[in-house]
C-alpha positions in Angstrom: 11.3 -26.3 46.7 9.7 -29.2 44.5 6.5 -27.9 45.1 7.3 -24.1 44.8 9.1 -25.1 41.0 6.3 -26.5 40.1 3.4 -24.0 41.4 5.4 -21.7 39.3 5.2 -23.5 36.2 1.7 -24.0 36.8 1.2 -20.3 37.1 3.1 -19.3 34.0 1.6 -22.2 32.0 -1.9 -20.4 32.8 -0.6 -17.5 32.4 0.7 -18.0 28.4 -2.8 -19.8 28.0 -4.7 -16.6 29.1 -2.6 -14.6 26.9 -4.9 -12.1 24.6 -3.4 -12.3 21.3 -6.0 -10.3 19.5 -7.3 -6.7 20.1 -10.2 -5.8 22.5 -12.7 -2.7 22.8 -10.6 0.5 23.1 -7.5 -0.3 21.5 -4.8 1.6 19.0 -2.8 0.1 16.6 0.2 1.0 13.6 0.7 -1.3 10.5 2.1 -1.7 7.2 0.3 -2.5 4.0 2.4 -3.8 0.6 1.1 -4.9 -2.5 1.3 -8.8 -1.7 4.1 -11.2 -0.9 5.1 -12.1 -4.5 5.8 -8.0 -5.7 8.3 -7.6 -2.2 10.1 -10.8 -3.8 10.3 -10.1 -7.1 10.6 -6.4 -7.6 13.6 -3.6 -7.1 13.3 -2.1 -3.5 12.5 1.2 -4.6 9.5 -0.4 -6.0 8.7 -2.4 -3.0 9.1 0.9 -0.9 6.9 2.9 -3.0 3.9 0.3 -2.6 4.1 0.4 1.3 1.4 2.3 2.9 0.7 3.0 6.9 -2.3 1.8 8.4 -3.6 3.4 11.8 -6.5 1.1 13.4 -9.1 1.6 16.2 -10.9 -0.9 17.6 -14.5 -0.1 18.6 -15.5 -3.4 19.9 -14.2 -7.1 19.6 -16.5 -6.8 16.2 -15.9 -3.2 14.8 -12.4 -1.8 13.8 -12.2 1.7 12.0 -9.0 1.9 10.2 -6.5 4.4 8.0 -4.4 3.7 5.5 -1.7 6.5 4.3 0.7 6.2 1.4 3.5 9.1 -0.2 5.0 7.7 -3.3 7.6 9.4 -6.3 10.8 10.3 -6.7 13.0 9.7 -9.8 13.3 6.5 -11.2 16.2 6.4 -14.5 17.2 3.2 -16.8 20.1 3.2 -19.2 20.6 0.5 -22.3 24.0 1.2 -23.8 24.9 -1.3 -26.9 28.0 -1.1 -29.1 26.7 2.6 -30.9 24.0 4.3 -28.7 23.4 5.2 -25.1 19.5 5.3 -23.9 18.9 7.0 -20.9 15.1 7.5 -19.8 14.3 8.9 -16.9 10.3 9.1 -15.6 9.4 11.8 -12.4 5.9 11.7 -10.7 4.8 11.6 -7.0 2.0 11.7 -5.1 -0.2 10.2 -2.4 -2.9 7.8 -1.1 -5.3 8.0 2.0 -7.9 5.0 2.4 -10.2 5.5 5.4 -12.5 1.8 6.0 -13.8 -0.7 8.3 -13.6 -3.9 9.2 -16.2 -6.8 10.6 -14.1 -9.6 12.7 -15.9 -13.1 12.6 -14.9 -15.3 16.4 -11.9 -17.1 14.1 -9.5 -18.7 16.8 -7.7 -17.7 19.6 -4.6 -16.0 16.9 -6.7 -16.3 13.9 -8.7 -13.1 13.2 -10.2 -12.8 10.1 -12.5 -10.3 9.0 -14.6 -8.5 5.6 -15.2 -4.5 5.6 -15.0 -1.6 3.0 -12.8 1.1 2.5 -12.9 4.7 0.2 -10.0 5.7 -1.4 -8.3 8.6 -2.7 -5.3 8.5 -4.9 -4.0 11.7 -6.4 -1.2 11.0 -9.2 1.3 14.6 -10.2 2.2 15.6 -13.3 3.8 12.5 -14.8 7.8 13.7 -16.7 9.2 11.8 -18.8 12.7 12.3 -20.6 14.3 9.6 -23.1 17.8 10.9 -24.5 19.7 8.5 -27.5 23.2 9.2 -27.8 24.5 8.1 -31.4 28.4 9.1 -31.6 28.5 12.6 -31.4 24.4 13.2 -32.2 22.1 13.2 -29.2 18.7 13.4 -30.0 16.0 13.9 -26.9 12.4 13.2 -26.5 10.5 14.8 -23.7 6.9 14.1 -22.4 4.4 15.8 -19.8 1.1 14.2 -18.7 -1.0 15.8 -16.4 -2.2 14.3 -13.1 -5.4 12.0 -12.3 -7.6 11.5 -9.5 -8.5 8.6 -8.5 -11.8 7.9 -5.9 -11.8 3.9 -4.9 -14.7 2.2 -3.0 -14.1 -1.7 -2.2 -15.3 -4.4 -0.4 -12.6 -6.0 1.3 -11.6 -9.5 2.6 -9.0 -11.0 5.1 -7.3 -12.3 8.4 -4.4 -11.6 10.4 -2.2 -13.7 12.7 -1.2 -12.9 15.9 2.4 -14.6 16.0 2.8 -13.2 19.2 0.5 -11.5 21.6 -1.0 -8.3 19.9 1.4 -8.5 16.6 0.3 -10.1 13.2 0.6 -11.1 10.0 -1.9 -10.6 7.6 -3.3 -10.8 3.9 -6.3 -9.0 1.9 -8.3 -8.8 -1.2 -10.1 -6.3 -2.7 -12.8 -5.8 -5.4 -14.9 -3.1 -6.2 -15.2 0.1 -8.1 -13.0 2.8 -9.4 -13.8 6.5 -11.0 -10.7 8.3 -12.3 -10.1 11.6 -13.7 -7.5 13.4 -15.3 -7.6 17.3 -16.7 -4.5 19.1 -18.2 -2.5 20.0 -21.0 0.0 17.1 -22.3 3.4 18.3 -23.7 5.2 16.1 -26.2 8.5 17.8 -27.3 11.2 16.7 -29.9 14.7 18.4 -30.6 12.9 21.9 -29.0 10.2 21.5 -30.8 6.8 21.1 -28.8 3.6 20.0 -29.0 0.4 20.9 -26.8 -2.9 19.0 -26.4 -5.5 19.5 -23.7 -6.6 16.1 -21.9 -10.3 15.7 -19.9 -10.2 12.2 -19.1 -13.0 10.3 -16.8 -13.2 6.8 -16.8 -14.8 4.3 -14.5 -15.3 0.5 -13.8 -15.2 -2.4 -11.6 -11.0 -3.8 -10.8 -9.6 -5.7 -8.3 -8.1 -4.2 -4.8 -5.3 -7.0 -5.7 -3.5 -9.7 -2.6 -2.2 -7.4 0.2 0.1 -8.0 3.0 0.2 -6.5 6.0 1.8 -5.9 9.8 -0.3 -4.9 12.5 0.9 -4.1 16.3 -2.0 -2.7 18.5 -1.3 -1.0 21.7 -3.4 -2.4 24.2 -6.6 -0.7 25.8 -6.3 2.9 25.8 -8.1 4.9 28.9 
């Protein structure tokens, strides 16, 4: 019985050892990208929730992994400041969307430490941004509405990391980005007082080099796919 406890051990010792903790060739995998660890701390949970984004990964070889990364973001968002005479109210409406195709180069790292540099292109599309701020002084309210137009944004960065595999095919992860960014907007902007409006037309394109900022990330792949 001595011996047959201890054959066992043996066996499952070797086995944990021979665990593969990263992806091979041929594998799927699901994630979830926020906008660093700090921002989930610090800010409101509708915030945090509207910077997650999921990922969908493919791994090529032990070397090459193709990845996705989709985001929906919007809904209303409304802050009041009362004080001993007034009531503010503003309220701000705009939604849209993100999709981020890219690749990633893995270096050998360590057994659970993969890290990795790659690109990625991006496409951000912003709606119609709406913005309403209404004072109430005693009996008078007095209302201020605002309409910008949406913008298009086109990303291209060159991208740095690692994950972690805490347990056998599951990881943490950070990122940095830094690269370039075009942006457009086109549109008539509405700025309205009391009924009374105001119309301008915008054709916006701007363009420069910014930062991808720290990002954090989950990642579960699936195991070889045949």
């Amino acid at each position: 019985m001595k011996k047959l406890l201890i054959s066992m051990l043996l066996l499952l010792s070797l086995n944990a050892f021979a665990q593969d903790y990263k992806p091979l060739e041929n594998e799927f995998g699901i994630g979830l990208k926020a906008a660093g660890i700090w921002p989930l701390i610090s800010q409101p949970i509708q915030a945090v929730i509207d910077t997650l984004q999921l990922r969908a990964m493919y791994t090529l070889n032990e070397k090459m992994t193709f990845r996705a990364d989709f985001g929906f973001y919007g809904g209303n968002k409304k802050n009041q400041v009362e004080t001993e005479n007034s009531l503010v109210t503003l309220s701000e409406k705009q939604s849209g969307f993100i999709f981020a195709p890219g690749v990633e180069y893995h270096f050998a790292g360590t057994e659970m430490l993969d890290p990795f540099v790659g690109a990625s292109l991006g496409l951000n599309f912003q709606g119609k941004k709406k913005t309403t701020s209404t004072s109430q002084f005693s009996s008078t309210t007095y209302e201020i509405y605002e309409e910008e137009p949406g913008n298009l944004k086109f990303d291209f960065l060159i991208i740095s990391g690692f994950r972690f595999f805490v347990l056998e095919r599951f990881s943490l992860g950070l990122e940095a980005g830094f690269g370039y960014q075009l942006s457009t907007k086109k549109g008539k902007e509405i700025y309205t007082v009391q009924n009374e409006s105001e119309v301008s037309n915008i054709t916006q394109t701007n363009g420069g080099f910014r930062t991808g900022g720290l990002a954090f990330h989950l990642s579960y792949f699936f195991g070889e796919m045949n």
